[in-house]
C-alpha positions in Angstrom: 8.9 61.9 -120.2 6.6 59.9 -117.9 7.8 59.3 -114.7 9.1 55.7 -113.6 7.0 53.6 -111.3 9.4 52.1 -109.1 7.2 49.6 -106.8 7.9 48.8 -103.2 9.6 45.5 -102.7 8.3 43.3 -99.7 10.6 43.3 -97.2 9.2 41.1 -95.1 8.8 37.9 -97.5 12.2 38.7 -98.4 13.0 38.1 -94.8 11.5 35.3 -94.4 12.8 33.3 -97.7 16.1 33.8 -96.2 15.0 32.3 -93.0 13.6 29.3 -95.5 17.4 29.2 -97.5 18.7 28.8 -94.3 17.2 25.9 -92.9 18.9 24.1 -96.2 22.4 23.5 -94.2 21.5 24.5 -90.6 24.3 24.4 -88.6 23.5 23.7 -84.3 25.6 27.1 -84.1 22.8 29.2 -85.9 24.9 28.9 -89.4 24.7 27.1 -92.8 27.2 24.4 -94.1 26.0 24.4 -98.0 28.9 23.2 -99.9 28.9 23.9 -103.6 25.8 21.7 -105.3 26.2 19.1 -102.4 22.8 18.0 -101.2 21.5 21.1 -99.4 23.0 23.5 -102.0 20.9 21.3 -104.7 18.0 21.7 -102.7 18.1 25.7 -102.3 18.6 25.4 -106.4 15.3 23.5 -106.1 13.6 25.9 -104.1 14.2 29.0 -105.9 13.0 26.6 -109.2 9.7 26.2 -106.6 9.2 30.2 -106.2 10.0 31.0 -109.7 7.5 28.3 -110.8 4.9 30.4 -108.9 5.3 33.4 -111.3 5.9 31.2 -114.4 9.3 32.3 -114.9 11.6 30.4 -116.7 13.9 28.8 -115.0 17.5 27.9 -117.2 21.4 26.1 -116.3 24.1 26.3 -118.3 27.3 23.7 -118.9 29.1 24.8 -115.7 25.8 24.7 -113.3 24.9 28.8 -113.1 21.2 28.7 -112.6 18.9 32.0 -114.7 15.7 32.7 -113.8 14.1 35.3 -116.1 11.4 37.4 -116.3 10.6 38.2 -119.9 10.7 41.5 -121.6 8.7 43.4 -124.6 12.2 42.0 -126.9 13.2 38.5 -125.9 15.3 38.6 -128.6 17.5 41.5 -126.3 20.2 40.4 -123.8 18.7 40.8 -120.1 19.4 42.7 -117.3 20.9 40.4 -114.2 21.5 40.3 -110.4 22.7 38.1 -108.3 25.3 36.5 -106.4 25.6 32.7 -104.9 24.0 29.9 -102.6 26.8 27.9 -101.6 28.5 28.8 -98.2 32.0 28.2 -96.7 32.4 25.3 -94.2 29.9 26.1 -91.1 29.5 29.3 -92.4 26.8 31.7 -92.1 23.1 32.5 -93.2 23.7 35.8 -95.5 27.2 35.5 -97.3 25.6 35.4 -100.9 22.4 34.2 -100.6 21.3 37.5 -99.7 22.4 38.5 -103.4 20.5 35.8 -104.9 16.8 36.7 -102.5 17.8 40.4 -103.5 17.5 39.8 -107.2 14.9 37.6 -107.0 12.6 39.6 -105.0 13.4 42.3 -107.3 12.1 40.2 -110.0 8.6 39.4 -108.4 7.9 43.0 -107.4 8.6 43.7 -111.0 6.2 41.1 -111.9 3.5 42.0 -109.7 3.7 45.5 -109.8 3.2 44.8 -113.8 5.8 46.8 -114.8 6.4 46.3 -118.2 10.4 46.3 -119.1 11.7 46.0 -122.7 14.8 44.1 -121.9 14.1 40.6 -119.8 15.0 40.8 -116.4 17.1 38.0 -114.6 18.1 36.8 -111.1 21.1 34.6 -111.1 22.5 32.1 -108.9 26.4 31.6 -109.7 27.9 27.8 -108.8 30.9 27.9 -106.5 31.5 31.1 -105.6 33.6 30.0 -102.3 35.3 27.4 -103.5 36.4 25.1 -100.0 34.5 22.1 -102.1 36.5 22.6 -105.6 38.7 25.4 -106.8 38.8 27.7 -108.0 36.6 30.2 -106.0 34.0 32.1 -108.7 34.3 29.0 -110.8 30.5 29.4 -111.9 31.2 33.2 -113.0 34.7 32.8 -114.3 33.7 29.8 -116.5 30.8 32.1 -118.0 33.0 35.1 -118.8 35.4 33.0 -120.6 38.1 33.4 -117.8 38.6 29.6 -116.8 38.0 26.3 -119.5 34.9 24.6 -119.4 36.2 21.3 -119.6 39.0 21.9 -116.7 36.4 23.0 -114.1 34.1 20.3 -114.9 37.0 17.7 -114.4 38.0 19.4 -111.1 37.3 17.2 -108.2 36.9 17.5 -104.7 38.4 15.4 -101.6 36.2 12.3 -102.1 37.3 11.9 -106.2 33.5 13.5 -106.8 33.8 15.7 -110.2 32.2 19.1 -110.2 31.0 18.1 -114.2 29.2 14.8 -111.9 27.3 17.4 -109.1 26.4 19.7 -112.3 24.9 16.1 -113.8 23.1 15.7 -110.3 21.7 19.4 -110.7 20.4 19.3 -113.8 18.8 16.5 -113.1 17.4 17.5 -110.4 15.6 20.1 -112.5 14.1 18.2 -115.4 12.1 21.3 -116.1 15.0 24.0 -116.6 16.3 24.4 -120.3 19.6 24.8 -121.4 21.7 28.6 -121.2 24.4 28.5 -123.6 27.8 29.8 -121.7 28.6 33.0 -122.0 25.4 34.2 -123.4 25.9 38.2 -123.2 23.8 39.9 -120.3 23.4 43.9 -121.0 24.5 44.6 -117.4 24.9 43.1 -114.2 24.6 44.1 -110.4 25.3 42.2 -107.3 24.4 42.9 -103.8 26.3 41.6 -100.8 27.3 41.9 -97.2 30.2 44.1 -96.9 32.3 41.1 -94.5 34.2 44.4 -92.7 33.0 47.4 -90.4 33.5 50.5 -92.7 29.1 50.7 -93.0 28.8 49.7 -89.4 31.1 52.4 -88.5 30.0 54.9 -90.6 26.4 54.0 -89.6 25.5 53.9 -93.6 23.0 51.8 -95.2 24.1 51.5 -98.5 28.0 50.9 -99.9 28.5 51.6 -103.5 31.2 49.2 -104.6 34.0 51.1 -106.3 36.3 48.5 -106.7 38.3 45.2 -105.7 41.7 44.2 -104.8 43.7 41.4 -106.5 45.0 38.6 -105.6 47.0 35.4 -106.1 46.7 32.0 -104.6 49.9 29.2 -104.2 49.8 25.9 -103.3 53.3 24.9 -102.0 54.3 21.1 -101.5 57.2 20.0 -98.7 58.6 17.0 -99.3 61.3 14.9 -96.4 61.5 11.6 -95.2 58.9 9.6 -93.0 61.0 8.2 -90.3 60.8 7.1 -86.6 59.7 9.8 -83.8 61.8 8.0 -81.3 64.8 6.7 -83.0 65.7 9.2 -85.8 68.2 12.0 -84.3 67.8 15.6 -85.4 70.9 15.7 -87.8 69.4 12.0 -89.6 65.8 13.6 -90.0 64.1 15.5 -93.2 61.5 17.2 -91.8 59.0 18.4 -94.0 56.8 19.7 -90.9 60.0 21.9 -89.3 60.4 23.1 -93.2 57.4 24.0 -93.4 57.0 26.5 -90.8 60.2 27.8 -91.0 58.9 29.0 -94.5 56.1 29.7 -93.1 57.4 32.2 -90.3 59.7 33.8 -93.4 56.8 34.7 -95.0 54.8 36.4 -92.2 58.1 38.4 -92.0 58.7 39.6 -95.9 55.0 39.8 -96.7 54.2 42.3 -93.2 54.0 46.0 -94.5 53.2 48.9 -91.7 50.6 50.4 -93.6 48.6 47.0 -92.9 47.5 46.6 -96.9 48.9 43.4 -97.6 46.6 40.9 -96.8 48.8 37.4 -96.5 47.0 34.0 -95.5 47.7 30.6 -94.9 44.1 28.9 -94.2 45.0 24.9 -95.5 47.9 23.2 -93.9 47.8 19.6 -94.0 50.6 17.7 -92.5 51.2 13.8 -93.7 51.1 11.1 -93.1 49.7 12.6 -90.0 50.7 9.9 -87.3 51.2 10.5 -84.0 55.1 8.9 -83.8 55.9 9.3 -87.3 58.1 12.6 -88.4 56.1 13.9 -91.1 57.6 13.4 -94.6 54.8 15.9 -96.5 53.3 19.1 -95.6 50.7 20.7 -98.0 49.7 24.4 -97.8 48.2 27.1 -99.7 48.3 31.4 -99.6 46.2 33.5 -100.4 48.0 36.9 -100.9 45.7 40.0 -102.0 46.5 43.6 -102.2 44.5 46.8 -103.4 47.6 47.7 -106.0 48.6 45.9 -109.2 52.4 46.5 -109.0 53.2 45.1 -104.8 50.9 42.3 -105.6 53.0 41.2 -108.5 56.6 41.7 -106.2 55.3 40.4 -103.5 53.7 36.9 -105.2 56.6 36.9 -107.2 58.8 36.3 -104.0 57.0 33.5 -102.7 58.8 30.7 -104.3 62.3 31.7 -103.8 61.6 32.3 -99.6 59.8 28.8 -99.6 62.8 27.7 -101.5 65.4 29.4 -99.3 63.9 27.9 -96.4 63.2 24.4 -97.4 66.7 22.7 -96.2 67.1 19.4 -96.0 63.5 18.7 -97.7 62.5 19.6 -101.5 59.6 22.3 -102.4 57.3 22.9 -104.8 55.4 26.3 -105.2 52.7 26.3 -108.2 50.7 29.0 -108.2 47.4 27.8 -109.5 44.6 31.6 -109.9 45.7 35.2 -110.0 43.6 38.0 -110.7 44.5 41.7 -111.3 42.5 44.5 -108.9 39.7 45.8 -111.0 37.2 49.0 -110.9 33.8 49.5 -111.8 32.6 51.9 -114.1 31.6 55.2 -112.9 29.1 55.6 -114.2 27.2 52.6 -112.5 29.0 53.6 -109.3 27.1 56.9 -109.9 24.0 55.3 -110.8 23.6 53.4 -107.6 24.2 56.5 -105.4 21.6 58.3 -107.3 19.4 55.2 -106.7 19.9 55.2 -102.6 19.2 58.9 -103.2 16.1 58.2 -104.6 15.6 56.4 -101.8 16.6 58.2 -98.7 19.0 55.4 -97.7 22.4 56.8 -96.4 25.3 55.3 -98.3 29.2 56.2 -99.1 31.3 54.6 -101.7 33.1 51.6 -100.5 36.0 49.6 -101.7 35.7 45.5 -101.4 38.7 43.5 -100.1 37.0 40.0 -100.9 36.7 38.7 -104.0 33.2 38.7 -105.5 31.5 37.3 -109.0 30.9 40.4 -110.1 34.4 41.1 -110.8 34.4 38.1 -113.5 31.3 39.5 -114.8 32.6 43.3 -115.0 34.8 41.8 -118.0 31.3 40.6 -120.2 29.1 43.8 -119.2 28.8 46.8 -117.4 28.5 46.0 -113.6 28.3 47.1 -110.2 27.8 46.5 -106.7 26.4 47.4 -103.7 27.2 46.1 -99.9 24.9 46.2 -96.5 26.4 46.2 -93.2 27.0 43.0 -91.4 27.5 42.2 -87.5 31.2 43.5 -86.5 32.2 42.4 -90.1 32.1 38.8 -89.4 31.5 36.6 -92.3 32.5 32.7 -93.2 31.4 32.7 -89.8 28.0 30.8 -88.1 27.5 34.2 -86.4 27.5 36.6 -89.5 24.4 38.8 -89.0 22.3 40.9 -91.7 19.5 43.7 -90.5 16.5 43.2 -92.4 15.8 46.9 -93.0 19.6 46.7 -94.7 18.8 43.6 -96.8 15.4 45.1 -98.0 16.9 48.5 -98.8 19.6 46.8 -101.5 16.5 44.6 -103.1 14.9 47.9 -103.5 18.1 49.7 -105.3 18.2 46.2 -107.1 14.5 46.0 -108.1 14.6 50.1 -108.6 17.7 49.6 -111.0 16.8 46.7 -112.7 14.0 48.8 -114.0 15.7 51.2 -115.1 18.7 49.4 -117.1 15.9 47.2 -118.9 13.8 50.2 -120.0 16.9 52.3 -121.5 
C-alpha cells in the first residue's frame, strides 16, 4: 500500500485568520461579543464565504442556518467527511471558544486543496448556528436541529429579547449569501470531528498538547418562575408582603444545599436571575431564573433534576412557582475507535496528548447520534473561557488543524 501524503498545514495564516474573526465583535477588553447571526456573526459567515470563494469551494446553508463549505471528492455522490465547530460567542466573550474549530477545519481543507491531494469522499468544514445560546435557546440549536434532536419549525419560531425570530436572522443570512445553495437538513455526513479549547486546566497541568475527547457529561436546564404581589417598599409590613424576591433566594440557598456533593461532581448553576418589575421602592412581585445542572453520570443527574421542583416548591411560601424544565441531555461517549484514531494521529505527529473527558457541552455530541465522531481539545489560559481573557497558543491551535487536516484524509480515502 502506498504511503499517505499528509501535507503540512500553515500555521501561521491559520493564526492570523483568527486575528481577522476577531476583529468581527471586538470587545475594548481584548474579547469578541458575536451573538448568534447578529451583525458581526453574519459578517464572519461572510468572510469564510470570501476565503472559500478563493479556492472555488462551494459554499451551502441549510433551513436552520448551518453553513457547509466543501471540497469535492472523486464520488460526489458519497456523504463527506466534516469538521467543525461554531462562530457565535457568549456575551463579551473571548477570541477562541469555537471559532478555533471552524479555522481548524477550514485550514484543513485548503492544505488539502493545495497540497492536491486527491480524496474519494468530499471533504467539509462546518460552521454550526447557535452553539451558545445567550441570544435564543436552546444552546447547539444549529446541530441539534440537523441531527433530528429539536423541530425545525420550533427553533426557527424561537425568539430572542427584542421579539427578533431566529427563522428572521437565518432569512438575513441567507440573504446575505445570494451565492450559497441550499443543504437539505440532516443530510448524512460519513463522520465528523471537532476541535476545541478544553475551557479547564487538565492540558495545562499536564503540559499536553493534544486532548482526545472521550466523552461528555449531561445535563438539564430549568427555568423556574416566582410569582407575589407588587406592593409599596415603605408601607407594606413583612407579614402583608408576597415576596417573590425573598422566595426566590430562599429556593435558591436550598438548592446550593441539596445539590452540594463532596466529591465536587455536581456541577449546579444559576447564571439568569431577573427580578421584576425591577423598581427601586417597589417589592418585587416576579423573579425569573434558570439552572443549569450537569453531571458526568446518567443515574444522580436524573435524582438530582428530578428534585428541583419539589425544593423550589417547598420553599416558595407565600408566593406561587413554576419550574418547567425546557432541554436535557443524557452523558454520551465516543466511539473508541475514533478516540484511538486521534491518538494514533498525535502520534504520528509527535504532539504529546492524553485522553480527556469534556464537562461543557459541545455540537459534536448532537452529531455523535448521525455519524461516527470525535473530538479533540488544546489547552487554554488557566481554563478561562466565556471570558474576554480566554487565550489559545498558536503552536496548540496549529497542531489540532494538522490532526484535523491529517484525519480528514484519512476518513475520506477509506
Amino acid at each position: 500500500m502506498a504511503k499517505t501524503n499528509y501535507p503540512r498545514i500553515n500555521a501561521e495564516r491559520l493564526w492570523q485568520r483568527h486575528m481577522e474573526m476577531a476583529k468581527l465583535g471586538a470587545t475594548a477588553g481584548g474579547g469578541v461579543h458575536r451573538l448568534a447571526l447578529g451583525d458581526e456573526d453574519i459578517a464572519a459567515h461572510k468572510l469564510l464565504a470570501e476565503w472559500a470563494n478563493l479556492h472555488g469551494f462551494a459554499v451551502e446553508l441549510d433551513a436552520i442556518g448551518n453553513m457547509f463549505i466543501r471540497r469535492e471528492g472523486g464520488d460526489a455522490s458519497l456523504p463527506p467527511v466534516a469538521s467543525g465547530s461554531h462562530t457565535d460567542t457568549q456575551p463579551m466573550g473571548g477570541r477562541f471558544d469555537g471559532i478555533t474549530g471552524v479555522l481548524a477545519a477550514f485550514e484543513a481543507l485548503e492544505t488539502i486543496h493545495e497540497a492536491g491531494v486527491e480524496t474519494r469522499l468530499p471533504v467539509e468544514a462546518i460552521a454550526w448556528n447557535n452553539e451558545e445560546g445567550p441570544r435564543f435557546t436552546p444552546a447547539c440549536m444549529g446541530s441539534a436541529t440537523y441531527a433530528g434532536v429539536e423541530p425545525l419549525a420550533e427553533m426557527l419560531a424561537r425568539e430572542d429579547a427584542d421579539g427578533i425570530t431566529m427563522g428572521e436572522c437565518v432569512e438575513r443570512l441567507k440573504q446575505a449569501l445570494p451565492q450559497a445553495g441550499t443543504r437539505a437538513l440532516g443530510a448524512p455526513l460519513t463522520s465528523f470531528l471537532e476541535v476545541h479549547i478544553e475551557q479547564g486546566i487538565e492540558l495545562e497541568t499536564s503540559g499536553n498538547t493534544i486532548g482526545v475527547v472521550t466523552g461528555m457529561q449531561g445535563y438539564r436546564r430549568f427555568a423556574v418562575e416566582v410569582t407575589g404581589d407588587e406592593a409599596h417598599s415603605g408601607t407594606t409590613p413583612r407579614a402583608r408582603r408576597k415576596d417573590a424576591f425573598v422566595a426566590a433566594t430562599d429556593m435558591t440557598h436550598a438548592l446550593r444545599e441539596a445539590l452540594w456533593d463532596d466529591e465536587d461532581r455536581v456541577r449546579f448553576t444559576i447564571g439568569r436571575f431577573e427580578v421584576l418589575p425591577g423598581g427601586i421602592s417597589v417589592v418585587p412581585g416576579k423573579v425569573k431564573f434558570v439552572i443549569d445542572l450537569r453531571h458526568a453520570d446518567a443515574e444522580p443527574l436524573k435524582a438530582l433534576g428530578d428534585s428541583i421542583p419539589e425544593i423550589c416548591q417547598a420553599h416558595a411560601h407565600p408566593c406561587a412557582v413554576t419550574t418547567s424544565e425546557f432541554i436535557s441531555q443524557d452523558p454520551m461517549t465516543f466511539p473508541e475507535e475514533m478516540v484511538s484514531r486521534l491518538e494514533a494521529a498525535a502520534d504520528r505527529r509527535g504532539y504529546t496528548h492524553q485522553r480527556i473527558y469534556s464537562y461543557a457541552g459541545h455540537d459534536a455530541r448532537h452529531m455523535a447520534r448521525a455519524c461516527p465522531a470525535g473530538m479533540v481539545f488544546i489547552p487554554c489560559w488557566q481554563g478561562i473561557s466565556h471570558n474576554e481573557a480566554e487565550r489559545a497558543e498558536p503552536e496548540d491551535i496549529a497542531a489540532a488543524a494538522q490532526i484535523i487536516a491529517d484525519m480528514l484524509i484519512d476518513l475520506a480515502n477509506e
